[in-house]
N, C-alpha and C positions, 0 to 999 in steps of 0.2 A: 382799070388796073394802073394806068400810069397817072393818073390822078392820087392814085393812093402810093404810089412809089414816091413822087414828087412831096405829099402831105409827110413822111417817113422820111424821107431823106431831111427836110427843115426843120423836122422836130428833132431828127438827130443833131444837126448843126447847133441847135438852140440851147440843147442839152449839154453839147460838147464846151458850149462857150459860158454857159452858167458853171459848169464844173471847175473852167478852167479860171473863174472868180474867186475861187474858194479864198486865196489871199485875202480879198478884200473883205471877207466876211471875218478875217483874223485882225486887219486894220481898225474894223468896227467894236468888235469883239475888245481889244485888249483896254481902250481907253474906257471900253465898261465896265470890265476887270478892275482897272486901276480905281475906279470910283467908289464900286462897293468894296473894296480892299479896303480903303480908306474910313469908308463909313463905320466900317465894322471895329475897324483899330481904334477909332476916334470914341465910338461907345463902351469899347476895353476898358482904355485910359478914363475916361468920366466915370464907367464905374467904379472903375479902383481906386479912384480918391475918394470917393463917397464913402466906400467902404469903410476906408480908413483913415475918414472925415464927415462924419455925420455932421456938426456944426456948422457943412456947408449947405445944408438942405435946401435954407432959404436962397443961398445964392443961386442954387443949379436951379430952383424953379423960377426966379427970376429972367434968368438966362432963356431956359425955354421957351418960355411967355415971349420974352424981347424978339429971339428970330425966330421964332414962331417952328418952331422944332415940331411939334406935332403934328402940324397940317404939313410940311417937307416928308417929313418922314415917314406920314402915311400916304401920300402921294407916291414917291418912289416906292413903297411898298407895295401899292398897287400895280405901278408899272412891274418892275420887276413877277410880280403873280401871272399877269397879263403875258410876258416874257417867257414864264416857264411854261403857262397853256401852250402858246404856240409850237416854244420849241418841243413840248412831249410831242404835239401833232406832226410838226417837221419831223422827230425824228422815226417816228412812226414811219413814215411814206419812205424817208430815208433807207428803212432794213427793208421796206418791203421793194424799193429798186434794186437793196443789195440783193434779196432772194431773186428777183428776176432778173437782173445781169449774169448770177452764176448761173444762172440754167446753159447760158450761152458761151462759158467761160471757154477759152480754146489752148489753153497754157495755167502749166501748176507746178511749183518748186518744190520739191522734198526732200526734207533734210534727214537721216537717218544716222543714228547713234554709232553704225561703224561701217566701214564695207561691205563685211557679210552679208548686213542687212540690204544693204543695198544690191547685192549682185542675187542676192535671193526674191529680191521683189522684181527684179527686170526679169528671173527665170519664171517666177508667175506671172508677168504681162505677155512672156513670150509665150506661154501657154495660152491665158487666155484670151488673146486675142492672134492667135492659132499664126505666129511669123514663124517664118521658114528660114530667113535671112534677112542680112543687112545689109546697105550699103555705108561704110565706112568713109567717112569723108572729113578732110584736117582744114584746120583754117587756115593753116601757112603749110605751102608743101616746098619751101625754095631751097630748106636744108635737112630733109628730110627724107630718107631712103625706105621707097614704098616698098621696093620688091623684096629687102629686108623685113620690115614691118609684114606684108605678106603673106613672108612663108612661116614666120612668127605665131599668127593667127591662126591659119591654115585656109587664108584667103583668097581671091581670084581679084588680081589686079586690074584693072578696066582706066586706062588712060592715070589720072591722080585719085583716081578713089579705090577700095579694096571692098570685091563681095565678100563676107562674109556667112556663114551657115551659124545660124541659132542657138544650135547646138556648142559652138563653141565660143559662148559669151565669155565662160570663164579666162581664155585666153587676153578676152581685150582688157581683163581686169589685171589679170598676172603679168601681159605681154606691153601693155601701152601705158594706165591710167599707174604702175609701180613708177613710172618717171618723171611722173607730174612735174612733164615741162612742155607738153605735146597736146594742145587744144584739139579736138574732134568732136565730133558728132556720129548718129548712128539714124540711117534713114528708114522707113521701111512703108508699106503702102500704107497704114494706120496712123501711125506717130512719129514723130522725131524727139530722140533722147539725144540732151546739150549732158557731159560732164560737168560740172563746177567744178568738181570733185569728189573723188573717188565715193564720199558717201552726201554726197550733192547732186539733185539729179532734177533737170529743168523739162519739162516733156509739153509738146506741142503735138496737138493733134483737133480733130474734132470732139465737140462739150460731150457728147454721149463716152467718149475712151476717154476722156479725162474724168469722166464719173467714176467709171469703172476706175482706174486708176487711184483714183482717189477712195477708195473702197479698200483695195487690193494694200495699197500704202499705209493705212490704219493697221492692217494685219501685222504689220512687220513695224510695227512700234517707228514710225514716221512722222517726223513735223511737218503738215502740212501748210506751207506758208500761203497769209492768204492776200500777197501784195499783187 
């Protein structure tokens, strides 16, 4: 077992540091960009004077012949063929990490069209995944009057954070997120829901509630973002 924890952990490292190459695959990438850009412009331009110059016929076949233009141009032609085989097969294995990475996703943003929707998709999370309460908790409490906030809610204040009961989600929406100037969060044994705003809503939890979630957030006309 620890033989294979140890083979899992290096191939994650391995993984972690080829990902974090991706730049260098854009450094590669653009001076290849730039070439066939060019090639392609370059055959524009010769066509459109032929076009509009047949009496140069002899010349452009002369020219071909001299740098030897057809054996170039089917060379890069092959490579580039050779180029796109691979990259369909890269990006093949590519979607198919991406399917196996989200199996394990543990965080997901959804954007929704207006509040309602959003305080309507947290009162079906609150359903279905059966929360009783929250715990309410601010990112800065230094100018911030909890026992006000509180009895606002209709919460149970515990040192800097406020319990809150399930039932009265609509108040965090009415009582805190109308001042959108007060960062919190909302805790509870399954998830953690981050505000953006008011129809912004960042949720951390385990991949299985983030399914579900992401199920539930389809319902209620949600962008599910997939960064």
């Amino acid at each position: 077992m620890n033989d294979i924890n140890s083979k899992l952990k290096k191939t994650f490292e391995s993984l972690n540091k080829s990902l974090y190459r991706t730049t260098k695959a854009l450094e590669l990438y653009n001076p290849l960009a730039e070439i066939f850009t060019d090639v392609s412009k370059n055959f524009r331009e010769i066509e459109l004077i032929n076009t509009k110059n047949a009496h140069l016929n002899k010349e452009i076949e002369l020219e071909i012949k001299k740098r030897e233009l057809i054996s170039l141009y089917k060379k890069m032609n092959s490579i580039v063929s050779n180029i796109k085989s691979d990259m369909d097969i890269f990006y093949k294995e590519m979607n198919d990490g991406n399917v196996f990475l989200e199996k394990f996703r543990t965080y997901r943003r959804y954007v929704f069209v207006d509040t309602k929707k959003s305080e309507d998709f947290l009162k079906k999370i609150i359903d279905s995944f059966n929360i009783e309460e929250f715990i309410l908790k601010f990112n800065v409490v230094g100018t911030i009057d909890i026992n006000e906030i509180s009895s606002k809610v209709k919460g149970k204040k515990i040192g800097t954070d406020i319990v809150v009961l399930a039932e009265n989600l609509n108040l965090i929406y009415e009582e805190i997120l109308k001042s959108k100037v007060i960062k919190f969060r909302l805790l509870t044994d399954s998830i953690i829901i981050y505000f953006e705003k008011d129809n912004v809503l960042y949720i951390e939890g385990p991949s299985k509630k983030i399914k579900l979630c992401d199920i539930d957030a389809q319902n209620f006309d949600a962008k599910i973002l997939d960064d």
